[in-house]
C-alpha positions as CSV (number, residue, x, y, z in Angstrom):
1,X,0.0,0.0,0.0
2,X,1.5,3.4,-0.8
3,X,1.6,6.0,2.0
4,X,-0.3,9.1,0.9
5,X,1.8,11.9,1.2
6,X,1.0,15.6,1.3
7,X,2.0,16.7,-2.4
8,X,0.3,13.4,-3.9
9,X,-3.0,14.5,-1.5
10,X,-2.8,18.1,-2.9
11,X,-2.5,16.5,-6.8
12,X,-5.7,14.5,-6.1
13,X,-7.6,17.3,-4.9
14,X,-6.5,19.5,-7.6
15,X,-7.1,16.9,-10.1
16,X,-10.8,16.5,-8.2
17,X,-11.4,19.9,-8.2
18,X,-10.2,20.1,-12.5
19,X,-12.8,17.3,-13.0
20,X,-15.2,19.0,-11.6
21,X,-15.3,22.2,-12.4
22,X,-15.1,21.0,-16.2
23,X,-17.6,19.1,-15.7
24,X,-20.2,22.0,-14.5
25,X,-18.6,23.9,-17.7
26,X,-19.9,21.1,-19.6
27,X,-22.9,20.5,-18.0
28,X,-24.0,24.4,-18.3
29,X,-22.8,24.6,-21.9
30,X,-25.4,21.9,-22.6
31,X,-27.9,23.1,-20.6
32,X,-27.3,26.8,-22.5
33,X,-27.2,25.2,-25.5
34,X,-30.5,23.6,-25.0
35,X,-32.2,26.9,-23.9
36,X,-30.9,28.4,-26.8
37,X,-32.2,26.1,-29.0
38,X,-35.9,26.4,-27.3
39,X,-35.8,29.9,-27.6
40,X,-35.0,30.2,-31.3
41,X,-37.6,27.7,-32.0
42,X,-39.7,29.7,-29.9
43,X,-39.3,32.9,-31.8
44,X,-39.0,31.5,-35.5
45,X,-42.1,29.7,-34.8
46,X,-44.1,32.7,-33.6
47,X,-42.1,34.6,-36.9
48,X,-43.6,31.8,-38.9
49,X,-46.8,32.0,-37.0
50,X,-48.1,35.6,-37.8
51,X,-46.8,35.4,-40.9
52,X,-48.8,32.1,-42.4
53,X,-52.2,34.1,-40.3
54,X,-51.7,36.7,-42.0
55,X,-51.4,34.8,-45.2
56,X,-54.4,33.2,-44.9
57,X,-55.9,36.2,-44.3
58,X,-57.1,35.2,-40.8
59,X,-59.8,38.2,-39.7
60,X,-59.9,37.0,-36.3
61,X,-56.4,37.0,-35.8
62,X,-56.2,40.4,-37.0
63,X,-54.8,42.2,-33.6
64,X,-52.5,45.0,-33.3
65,X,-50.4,42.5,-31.5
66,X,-49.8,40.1,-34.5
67,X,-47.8,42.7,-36.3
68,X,-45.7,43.3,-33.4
69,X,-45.2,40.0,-32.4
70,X,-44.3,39.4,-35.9
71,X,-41.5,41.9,-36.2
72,X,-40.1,41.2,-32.7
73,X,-39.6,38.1,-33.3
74,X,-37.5,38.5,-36.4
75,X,-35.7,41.1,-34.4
76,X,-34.9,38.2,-31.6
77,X,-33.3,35.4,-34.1
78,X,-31.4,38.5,-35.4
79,X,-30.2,39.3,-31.9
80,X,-29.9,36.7,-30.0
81,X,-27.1,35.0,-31.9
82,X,-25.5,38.0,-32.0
83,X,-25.2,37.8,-28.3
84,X,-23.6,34.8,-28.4
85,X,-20.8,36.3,-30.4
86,X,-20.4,39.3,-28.6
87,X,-20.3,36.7,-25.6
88,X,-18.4,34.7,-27.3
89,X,-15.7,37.4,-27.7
90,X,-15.8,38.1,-24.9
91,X,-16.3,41.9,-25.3
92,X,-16.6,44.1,-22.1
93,X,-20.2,43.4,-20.8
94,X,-20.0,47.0,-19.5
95,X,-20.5,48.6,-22.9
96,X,-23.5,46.9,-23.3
97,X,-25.0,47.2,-20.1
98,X,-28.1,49.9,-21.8
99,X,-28.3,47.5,-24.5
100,X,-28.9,44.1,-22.3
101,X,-31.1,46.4,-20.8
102,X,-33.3,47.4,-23.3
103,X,-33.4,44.0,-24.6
104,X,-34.8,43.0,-21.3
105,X,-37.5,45.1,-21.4
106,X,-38.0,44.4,-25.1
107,X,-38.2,40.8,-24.3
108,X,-40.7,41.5,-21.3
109,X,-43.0,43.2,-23.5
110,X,-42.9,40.9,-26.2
111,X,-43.8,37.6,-23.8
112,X,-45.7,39.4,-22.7
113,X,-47.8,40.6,-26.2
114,X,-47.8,36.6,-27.0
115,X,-49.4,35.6,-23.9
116,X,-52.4,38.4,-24.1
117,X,-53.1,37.5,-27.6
118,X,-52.8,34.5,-27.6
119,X,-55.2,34.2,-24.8
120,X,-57.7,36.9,-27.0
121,X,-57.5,34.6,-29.7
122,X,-58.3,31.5,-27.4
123,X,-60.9,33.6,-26.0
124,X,-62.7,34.6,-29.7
125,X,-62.2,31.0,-30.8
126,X,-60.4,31.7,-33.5
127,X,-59.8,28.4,-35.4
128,X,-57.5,29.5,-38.0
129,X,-55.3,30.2,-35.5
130,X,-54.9,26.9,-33.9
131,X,-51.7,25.0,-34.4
132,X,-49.0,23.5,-32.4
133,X,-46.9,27.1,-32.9
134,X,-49.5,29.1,-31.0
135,X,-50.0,26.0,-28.0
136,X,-46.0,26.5,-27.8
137,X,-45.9,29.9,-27.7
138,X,-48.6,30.1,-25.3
139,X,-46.5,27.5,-23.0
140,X,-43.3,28.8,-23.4
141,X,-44.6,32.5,-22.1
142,X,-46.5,31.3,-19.4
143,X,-43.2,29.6,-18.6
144,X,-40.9,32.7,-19.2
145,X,-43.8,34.9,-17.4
146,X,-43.3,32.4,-14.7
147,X,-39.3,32.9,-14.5
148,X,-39.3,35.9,-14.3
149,X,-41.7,35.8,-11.6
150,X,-39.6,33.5,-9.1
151,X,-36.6,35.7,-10.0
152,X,-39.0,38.7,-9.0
153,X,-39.6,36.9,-5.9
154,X,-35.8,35.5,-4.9
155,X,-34.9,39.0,-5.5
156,X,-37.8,40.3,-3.3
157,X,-35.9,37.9,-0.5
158,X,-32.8,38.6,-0.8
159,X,-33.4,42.2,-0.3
160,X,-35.0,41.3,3.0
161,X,-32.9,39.1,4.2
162,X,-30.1,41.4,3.9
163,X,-31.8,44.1,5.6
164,X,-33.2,42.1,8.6
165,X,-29.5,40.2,9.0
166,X,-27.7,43.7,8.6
167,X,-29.3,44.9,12.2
């Protein structure tokens, strides 16, 4: 049996530690890479979406929301992959802090569109509407609308737990 001695300990650690902090880097690159892919699909299909209503010429469907669901969503499979780049590149986030901002808020308001009309044309019936692209827009905002919601909250917490622990 060989006698463990402290530099072969410390190698083992560090050779612990390397295993597993490339495996996190692995396992959040797949898990980003997954999200990514959901979102695209999510946009292109709600791109894809308006665009065969309007085709069709789909009265019902005819909301002021469709156009701007329609051109935000082209604006997102522009933008999005440009992040990645920009990430990528590793540019200075701090550049582009009003930028990720207003693209938050962009991205608020555009969930936000899909999920009220959506649910308006739910609500009127509209049957020229129906297709899996408008059930998975519909889930995927209540799900975003939902994110954002626990983050609202867990930021909601920490802010008082920081100011009840600070006293």
């Amino acid at each position: 049996m060989v006698k463990k001695t402290p530099t072969t300990m410390d190698k083992n650690k560090l050779l612990d530690s390397d295993f597993k902090s490339g495996f996190a880097n692995f396992t959040i690159l797949i898990v980003s890479l997954i999200i990514f892919i959901i979102v695209i699909i999510l946009h292109y299909s709600m791109y894809t979406w308006t665009e065969e209503l309007e085709k069709t010429g789909c009265e019902c469907s005819d909301l002021w929301q469709r156009n701007i669901i329609h051109w935000i969503a082209l604006t997102m499979i522009i933008i999005i992959p440009i992040n990645i780049l920009l990430r990528i590149a590793k540019v200075k986030i701090e550049l582009f802090i009003p930028y990720y901002f207003i693209l938050v808020i962009l991205q608020v308001f555009y969930i936000s569109i899909i999920f009220d009309y959506i649910t308006k044309l739910k609500k009127l019936e509209c049957e020229c509407s129906e297709s899996w692209k408008r059930e998975y827009g519909y889930i995927g905002s209540i799900v975003y609308i939902g994110y954002l919601g626990l983050i609202l909250l867990l930021g909601i917490l920490w802010l008082l737990m920081f100011f009840f622990t600070k006293k």
